[in-house]
N, C-alpha and C positions, 0 to 999 in steps of 0.2 A: 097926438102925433108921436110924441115918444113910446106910449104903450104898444103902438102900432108897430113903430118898428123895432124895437125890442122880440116884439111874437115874428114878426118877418122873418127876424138874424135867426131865430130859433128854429124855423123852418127849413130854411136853408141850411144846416146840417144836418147832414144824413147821418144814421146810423155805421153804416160803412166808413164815413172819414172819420168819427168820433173813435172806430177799433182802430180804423189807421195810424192816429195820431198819440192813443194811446200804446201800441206797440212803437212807434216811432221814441216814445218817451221813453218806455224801456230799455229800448238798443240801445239810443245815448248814453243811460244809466250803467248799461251794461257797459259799454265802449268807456266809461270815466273810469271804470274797475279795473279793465286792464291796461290802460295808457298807466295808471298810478300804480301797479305791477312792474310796468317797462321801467319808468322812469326808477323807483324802489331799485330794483335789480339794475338798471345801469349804474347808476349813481354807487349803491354801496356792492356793488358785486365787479361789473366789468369796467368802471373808471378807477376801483384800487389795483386791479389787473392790470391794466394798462399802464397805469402809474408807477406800479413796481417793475414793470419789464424794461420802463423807459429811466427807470432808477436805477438798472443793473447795467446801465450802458456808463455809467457815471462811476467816480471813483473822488473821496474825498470826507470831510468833514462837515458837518452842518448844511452853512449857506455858500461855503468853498469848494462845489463841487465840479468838475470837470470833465466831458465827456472822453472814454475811452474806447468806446465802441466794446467790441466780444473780447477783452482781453479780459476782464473778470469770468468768463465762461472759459477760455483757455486756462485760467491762473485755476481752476477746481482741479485738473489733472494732474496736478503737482503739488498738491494739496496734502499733504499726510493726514491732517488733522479731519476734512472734510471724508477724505478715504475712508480711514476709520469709523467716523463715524456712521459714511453711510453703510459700511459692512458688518456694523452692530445693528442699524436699522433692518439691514437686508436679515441675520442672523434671528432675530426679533420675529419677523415678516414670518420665515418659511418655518420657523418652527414652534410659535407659540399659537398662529392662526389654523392649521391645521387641525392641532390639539385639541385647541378650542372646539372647533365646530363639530370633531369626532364625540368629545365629551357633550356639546349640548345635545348632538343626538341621540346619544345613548339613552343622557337621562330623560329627553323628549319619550322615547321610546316606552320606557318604566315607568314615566308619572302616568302614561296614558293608560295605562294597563285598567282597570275596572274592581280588578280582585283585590288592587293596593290598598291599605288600610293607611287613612291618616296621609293619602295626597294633597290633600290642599295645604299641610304643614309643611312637609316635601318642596312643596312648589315654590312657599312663599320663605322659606330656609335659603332654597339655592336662586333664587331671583333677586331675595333681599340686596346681597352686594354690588349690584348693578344701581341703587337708590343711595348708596354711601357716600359720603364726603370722599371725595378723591384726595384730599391733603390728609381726612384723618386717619383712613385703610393703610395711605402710602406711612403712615407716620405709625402704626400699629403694627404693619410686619417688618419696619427696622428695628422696631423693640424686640419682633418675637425671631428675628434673626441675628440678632444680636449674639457675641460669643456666649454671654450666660443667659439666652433668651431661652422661652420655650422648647422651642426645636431643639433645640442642641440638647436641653434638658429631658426632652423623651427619646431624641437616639439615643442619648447614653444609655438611658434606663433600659432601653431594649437592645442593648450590646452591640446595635449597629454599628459606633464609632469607639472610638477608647480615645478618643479625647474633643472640643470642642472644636467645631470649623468655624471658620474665618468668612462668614458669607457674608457680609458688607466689603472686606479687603484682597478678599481671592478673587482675578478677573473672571474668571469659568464662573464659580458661583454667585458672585454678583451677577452675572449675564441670569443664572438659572432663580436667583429668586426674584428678579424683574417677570422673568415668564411666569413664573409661578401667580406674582402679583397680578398680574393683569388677566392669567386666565381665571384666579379666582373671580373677581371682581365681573367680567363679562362672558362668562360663560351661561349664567341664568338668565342675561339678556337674549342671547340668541336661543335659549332652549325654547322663551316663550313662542318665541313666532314658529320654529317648529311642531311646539305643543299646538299651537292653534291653528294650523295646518294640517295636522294629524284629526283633530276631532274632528273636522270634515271629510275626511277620508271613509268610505263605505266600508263598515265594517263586513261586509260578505267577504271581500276581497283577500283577508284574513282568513278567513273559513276556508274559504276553497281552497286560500295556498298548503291550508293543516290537512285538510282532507287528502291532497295530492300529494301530502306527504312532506310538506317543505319543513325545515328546521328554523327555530327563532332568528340563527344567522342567516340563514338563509332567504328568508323573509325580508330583513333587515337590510341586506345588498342588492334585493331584485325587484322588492318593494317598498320599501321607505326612501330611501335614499332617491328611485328614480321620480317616487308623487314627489318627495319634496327637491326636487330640481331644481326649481324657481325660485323659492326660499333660499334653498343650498346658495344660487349666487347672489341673492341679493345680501344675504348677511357673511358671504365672503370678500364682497368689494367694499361692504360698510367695514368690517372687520380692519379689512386691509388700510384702508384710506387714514382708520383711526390709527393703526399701527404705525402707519410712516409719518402721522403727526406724535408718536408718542413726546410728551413732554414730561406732566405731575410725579407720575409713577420713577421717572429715573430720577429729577431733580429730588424731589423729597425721601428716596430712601437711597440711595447712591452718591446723588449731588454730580451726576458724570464718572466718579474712581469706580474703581481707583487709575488711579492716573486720566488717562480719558476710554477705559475699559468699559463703559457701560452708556456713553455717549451718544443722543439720537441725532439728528438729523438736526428737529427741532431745537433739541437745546445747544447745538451749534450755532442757530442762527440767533440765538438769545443772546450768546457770550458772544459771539460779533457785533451783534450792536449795544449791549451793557455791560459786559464782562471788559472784553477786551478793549484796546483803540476803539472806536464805533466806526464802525464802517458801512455802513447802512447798505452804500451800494452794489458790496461783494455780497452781505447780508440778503440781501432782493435776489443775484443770481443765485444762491443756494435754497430759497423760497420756490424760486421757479423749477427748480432739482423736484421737490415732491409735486410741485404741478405736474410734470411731465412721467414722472413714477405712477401718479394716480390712474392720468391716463392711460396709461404702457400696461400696468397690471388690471385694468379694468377692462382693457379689450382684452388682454388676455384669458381673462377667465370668461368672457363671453361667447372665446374661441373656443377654449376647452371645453365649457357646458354644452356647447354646441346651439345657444341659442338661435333660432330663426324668426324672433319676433321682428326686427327690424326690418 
């Protein structure tokens, strides 16, 4: 009786529910992937969002906190110290990321070349500092900007200066070797994705522009620049996003001086809640300043590239 109905049950599925319920099985599996995606990203993405906005409505100490509604968002306008800061951030922004991206194109441009000898040394020289300790690079060029560092010691040598600068205590040049530092460091980062953008580019395209006469610049503003468009914005909003969180780079070779000359955004919101009184929840509305920057400059430049994907 039982072997009977054992072959019975057996019969009675079809091949058709047996795929049924094995795609059935799948979905679910699929479907557990992404509920644990939602829940990941709500929990560690949009519940500390949420938690910081409804933190910046508050004003206090620890577990003495009190709510004051937008008066921590009015109290930024009369801010010196936040001002400043964000206008070293802004200073930062428009003119170390530009640079940046001109420089990684160029050298995109010349590693690609074919006739270069000893490109993959090239490559792996100007990509290197994007792989370096961020504390030990920031901790290498206070040395080599140092009064009797390096630098000072080869302008001398080649008669550019006739005495040593002050480039950790001059506000100007403080501002200029923060640039310096950061475009050394991520300039080989964005040449890659150019570089690797470029080798799929059809080399005829190149041909015909030499044959019709175009010159290298030329080439360069009416061909490279427009194939790598999409590149171009994707590693200027990456660019940017990193810029307006800069932190490593000013604390470790500046420390903020001199005075609060060299000061981000970031490390305002550091010395608010460890430096200074802690104030966590003026700390939160100046958090929510580069949320709102990221955004602002992120459509922005979606405007200007003129994207139409969306």
């Amino acid at each position: 009786m039982k072997v009977g109905t054992s072959s019975s049950y057996k019969e009675k599925v079809s091949p058709r529910q047996s795929m049924t319920a094995l795609r059935m099985k799948k979905r679910a599996i699929g479907w557990l992937f992404i509920i644990l995606s939602i829940v990941g990203i709500t929990l560690f993405y949009f519940y500390p969002m949420i938690q910081a906005f409804l933190l910046s409505l508050q004003s206090g100490m620890g577990a003495n906190l009190e709510y004051i509604g937008f008066d921590n968002y009015a109290r930024l306008f009369n801010d010196p110290a936040f001002l400043k800061a964000l206008s070293n951030t802004m200073i930062y922004l428009l003119v170390q990321v530009p640079v940046m991206i001109l420089l990684a194109l160029i050298f995109s441009v010349l590693l690609n070349d074919p006739t270069l000898k000893f490109r993959g040394f090239f490559r792996t020289a100007i990509f290197l500092p994007a792989v370096t300790s961020l504390v030990a690079y920031a901790v290498v060029f206070k040395y080599l900007f140092n009064p009797d560092g390096l630098v000072n010691e080869l302008l001398l040598q080649l008669n550019i200066i006739s005495q040593p600068l002050n480039w950790i205590s001059d506000p100007l040049l403080a501002k200029i070797t923060i640039i310096l530092a950061i475009t050394w460091r991520w300039t080989g980062y964005n040449m890659i994705f150019y570089l690797s953008a470029l080798q799929n580019v059809d080399k005829s395209i190149y041909e015909a522009a030499r044959i019709d006469g175009a010159s290298a610049v030329q080439q360069f503003f009416y061909l490279t620049i427009p194939l790598l468009k999409p590149i171009i914005l994707f590693t200027s909003i990456v660019s940017t996003i990193g810029t307006l969180q800069l932190f490593d780079e000013v604390m470790n070779i500046t420390g903020g001086g001199p005075g609060d000359a060299t000061v981000t955004i970031s490390m305002y919101i550091y010395n608010l809640s460890f430096e200074y009184t802690p104030d966590f929840g003026y700390a939160a509305t100046v958090s929510y300043v580069v949320l709102l920057l990221v955004v602002l400059f992120s459509l922005l430049q979606f405007k200007v590239a003129g994207d139409d994907s969306k």
